[in-house]
C-alpha positions, 0 to 999 in steps of 0.5 A: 355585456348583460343588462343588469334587471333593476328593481324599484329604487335600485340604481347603477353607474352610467359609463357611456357618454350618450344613452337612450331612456326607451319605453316599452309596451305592447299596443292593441285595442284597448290600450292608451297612447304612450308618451315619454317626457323628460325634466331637466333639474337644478340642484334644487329640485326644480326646472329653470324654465319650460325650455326644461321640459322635453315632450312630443310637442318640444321634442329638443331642449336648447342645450341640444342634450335631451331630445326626444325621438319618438315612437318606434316599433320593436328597436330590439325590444322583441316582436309586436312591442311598440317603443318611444324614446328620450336621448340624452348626450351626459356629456353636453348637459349643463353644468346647472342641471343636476338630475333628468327625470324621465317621465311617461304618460297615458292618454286616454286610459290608466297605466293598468291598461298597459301591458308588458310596460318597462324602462331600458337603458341603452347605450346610444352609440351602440345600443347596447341595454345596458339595464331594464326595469319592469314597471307595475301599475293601476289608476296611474296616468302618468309615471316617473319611470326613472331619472339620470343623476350626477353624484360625485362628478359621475351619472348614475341612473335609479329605477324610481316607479313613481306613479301620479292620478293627476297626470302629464301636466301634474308631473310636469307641475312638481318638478321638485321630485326627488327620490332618494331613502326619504319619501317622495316629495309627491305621493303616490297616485292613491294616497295622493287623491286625498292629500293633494285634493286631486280626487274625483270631484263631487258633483256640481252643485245643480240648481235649486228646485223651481219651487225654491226661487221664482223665475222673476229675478228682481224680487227672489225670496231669501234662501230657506236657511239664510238669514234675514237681510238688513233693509237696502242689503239684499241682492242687487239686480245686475245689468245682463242678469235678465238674458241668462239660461232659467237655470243658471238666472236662479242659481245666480239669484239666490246666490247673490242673496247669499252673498249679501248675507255673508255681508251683512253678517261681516258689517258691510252690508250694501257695499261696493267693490270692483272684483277681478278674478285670477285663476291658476291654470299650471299644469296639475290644474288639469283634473280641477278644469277637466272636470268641471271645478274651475267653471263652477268657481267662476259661476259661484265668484260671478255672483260675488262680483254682480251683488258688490258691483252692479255694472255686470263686468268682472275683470279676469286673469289666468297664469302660470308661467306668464299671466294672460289678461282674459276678456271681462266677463259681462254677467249676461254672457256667462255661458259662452264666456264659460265656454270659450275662457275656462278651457285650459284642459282642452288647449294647453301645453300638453296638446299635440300640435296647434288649436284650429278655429281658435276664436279671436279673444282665446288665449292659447294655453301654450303660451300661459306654459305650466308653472307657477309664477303668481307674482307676474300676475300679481304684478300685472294686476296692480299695474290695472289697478293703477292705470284704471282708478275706481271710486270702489276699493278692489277684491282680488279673487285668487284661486291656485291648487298650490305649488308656490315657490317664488315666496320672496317676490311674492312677498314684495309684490303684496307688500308694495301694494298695502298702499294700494286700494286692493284686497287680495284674498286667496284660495287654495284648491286642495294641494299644497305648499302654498308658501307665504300665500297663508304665512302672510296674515302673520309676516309683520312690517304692513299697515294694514292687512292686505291679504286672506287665505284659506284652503279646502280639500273640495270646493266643490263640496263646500256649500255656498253659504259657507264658502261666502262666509271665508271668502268675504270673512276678512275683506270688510275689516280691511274696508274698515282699516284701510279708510283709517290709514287714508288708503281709501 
C-alpha cells in the first residue's frame, strides 16, 4: 500500500481499527526537545476534564485508547531521525468524544529550529504508513500537527499544520480548535501575538529616579504629574512597608499616592476595604508569568491593598481547573512571596516529573491543572467572604487572559452574591472570549451592580496612573449603592 502525501488541510478515511500518530525530526546541536500530545474532544470543541489530555507526564487517558508512547529512534522513518508517538485504539474511544487533536511541542527553542519535521499515519497493527504530512514552521512553540475525527460513524484524519507562539500550555488552554473551510478558532502564532495579547512583553516598569520620591517613606512627595490629594486622602503608611528592598519601597510609595488619587477622583477619598487577589494560572498563562507580567501585577494591586487598608495583608487565590488558597501576602514580605507564589511557569502541568524542594506553603501547579473554571473560585471566595466578616466592604481583584466558557455558573455565583459585601472587579490580560465576565454591567435582574470589567492588550504598557483610574473607576459608586440597599 503506498502512503498517500498529505497537504496542509487535506484529509482521508481511517480504515484500520488502531494507528499511531508518530512525529518525525532530526535531532542534533541546536535543535529543541520534541514533545507529542493528544486532546480528546466532545462534540462541542472542548476536553471534559484534564483526564482529556494526553502528554509525557500522563501518558494513558482512563478509556486506555490514546496512550503515549514515547520517544524512539528511527522506527521506519530512516536513519538518524529521531520519533515520538501517540496510539490511538478507534475502536475503544468513547462515544462523547468526537475528534483527537494531536498536537507537538518545542522546548527550549522554536519549531524553525527543527529540521526534517512531519506527522505519519501508521496503522498500529502492522505498521503499515498509511500517509505523511511534511510540516513547515518559524517562531512557532507548539503545532497542531493533525487530528482524528469521526464523520458519519467513520474516522477520518486532516493535516491541519496549526502553529501557536504561546506554547504547550496555550494549545492545551484552546482545546476549542477546530479546522474546518472556516478560519481556525485560535490564529496563527504571527497573527496571534497582537490578537490574543501573547506578545513579547514590555519592559517592567523600573523604578523611579532616586530623585523623584524620598527614601523616607512616611512623607512621599506626590508624583509630578499627579493631581493634588484632598487633606487626610493620601497615602497611608502600612505595617511591613519599612522592611521593603529601597527600590521597590519607593515604587510602592508613589504608587500608593496614586491610588489615593485615583480615589479622590471617584469620591472615595480615605476609604477602606479589604482586597483579595485572584490570578488565573491556566495553561495559555505561561508567557504572561514566564515573563515577568503577573509578578508586576501583583506589586502594582500590593499598593491598592496597602493604601485601602492599612493592616499589609492581601488574601490571594489562583485557579484554573480548581482554585488553590495562597498564603496572604503581608506587604513586608513582598519580595520572597514573589518568589515563592507567582511561579506557575516553573511548577506546572507541563513540567517533566515532580518539583523537589518544594517549600511548605507552595502549591504544586499540577494540582491547580489548566483549564479555566472561574466560577470554583468564585465560589470559594464567597464562602471566605462569609466565614470571615470584615467591618470593611471587600474588592476582588480578578485578573484572567480569557478563555471563559462556564457563563451560566458564572453568572449564578456573581448573581448570588450581590447581597454580599463584595465588589468584584475583573481584568482581562489580552486574550479573548471573556464570556459574560463584560456582558455582565448590562444582564438585568440585580440590585446593585456588583461587577466591573475591562481588558487591555498589555498591562504592562498601561502607565499606573491610568490603570488605577479603570481599576477602582467603578468600585466607589457600588460603596455608594450597595449602603442605599442595606448590603453594607
Amino acid at each position: 500500500m503506498t502512503a498517500t502525501s498529505l497537504s496542509k488541510g487535506a484529509n482521508l478515511a481511517v480504515d484500520s481499527p488502531a494507528v499511531c500518530v508518530e512525529l518525525v525530526w532530526s535531532a542534533g546541536p541546536g535543535v529543541p526537545e520534541v514533545d507529542a500530545s493528544a486532546l480528546l474532544l466532545t462534540s462541542a470543541g472542548r476536553v471534559r476534564d484534564d483526564g482529556d489530555f494526553v502528554f509525557y507526564n500522563q501518558p494513558r487517558h482512563a478509556s486506555d485508547a490514546v496512550r503515549h508512547l514515547g520517544k524512539q529512534g528511527g522506527s521506519g522513518a530512516g536513519a538518524g531521525v529521531t520519533t515520538e508517538a501517540v496510539q490511538v485504539d478507534l475502536r475503544s474511544v468513547e462515544a462523547a468524544v468526537d475528534r483527537i487533536v494531536l498536537c507537538a511541542s518545542a522546548d527550549g527553542g522554536t519549531f524553525g529550529q527543527v529540521p526534517g519535521l512531519s506527522l505519519r499515519l501508521l496503522d498500529a497493527g502492522t505498521r503499515t504508513e498509511l500517509a505523511r504530512f511534511d510540516m513547515a514552521a518559524g517562531t512557532e512553540t507548539a503545532l497542531v500537527g493533525g487530528e482524528l475525527y469521526r464523520r458519519q460513524g467513520k474516522w477520518k484524519f486532516r493535516a491541519v499544520g496549526q502553529g501557536y507562539a504561546s506554547g504547550l500550555a496555550g494549545v492545551a488552554t484552546d482545546f476549542g480548535i477546530t479546522v474546518d473551510d472556516a478560519p481556525p478558532a485560535a490564529a496563527p502564532a504571527a497573527p496571534a501575538a497582537a490578537a490574543t495579547g501573547l506578545t513579547p512583553q514590555a519592559p517592567m516598569p523600573q523604578a523611579p529616579p532616586a530623585t523623584s520620591v524620598p527614601p523616607v517613606v512616611p512623607a512621599p512627595p506626590a508624583a509630578p504629574t499627579a493631581q493634588p490629594v484632598p487633606t487626610g486622602a493620601g497615602p497611608r503608611l502600612t505595617k511591613g512597608e519599612e522592611h521593603l528592598p529601597v527600590d521597590m519601597r519607593k515604587r510602592l510609595s508613589l504608587r500608593k499616592e496614586q491610588v489615593a488619587v485615583s480615589l479622590s477622583k471617584h469620591g472615595a477619598a480615605g476609604v477602606t476595604a479589604r482586597v483579595i487577589l485572584v490570578l488565573d494560572a491556566s495553561g495559555s498563562m505561561s508567557f504572561l508569568y514566564s515573563k515577568g507580567v503577573v509578578t508586576d501585577v501583583v506589586e502594582r494591586m500590593a499598593a491598592v491593598a496597602a493604601q485601602l487598608d492599612d493592616d499589609g495583608e492581601m488574601q490571594a487565590w489562583t485557579f484554573a481547573s480548581t482554585p488553590a488558597r495562597l498564603p496572604d501576602l503581608r506587604l513586608g514580605e513582598l519580595p520572597e512571596w514573589l518568589r515563592l507564589h507567582v511561579r506557575v511557569g516553573e511548577i506546572s502541568l507541563f513540567r517533566r516529573g515532580r518539583k523537589k524542594g518544594l517549600h511548605p506553603e507552595q502549591v504544586d501547579m499540577r494540582a491547580v491543572g489548566i483549564q479555566n473554571e472561574e466560577q470554583k473560585v468564585i465560589a470559594e471566595v464567597r464562602a471566605y467572604v462569609r466565614d470571615n466578616p470584615a467591618s470593611a466592604p471587600t474588592l476582588v481583584l480578578f485578573f484572567s487572559d480569557g478563555g471563559v466558557y462556564r457563563n451560566a455558573e458564572i453568572e449564578r455565583e456573581l448573581r448570588e452574591a450581590v447581597e454580599e459585601p463584595v465588589f468584584w472587579q475583573f481584568v482581562g490580560l489580552g486574550r479573548s472570549n471573556y464570556g459574560v465576565l463584560e456582558r455582565f454591567d448590562t444582564l438585568p435582574g440585580r440590585r446593585v451592580d456588583n461587577v466591573g470589567f475591562f481588558a487591555v492588550d498589555d498591562i504592562s504598557t498601561v502607565p499606573d496612573p491610568e490603570l488605577y483610574d479603570r481599576l477602582l473607576s467603578e468600585f466607589p459608586s457600588w460603596i455608594t449603592a450597595a449602603g442605599r440597599a442595606g448590603i453594607l
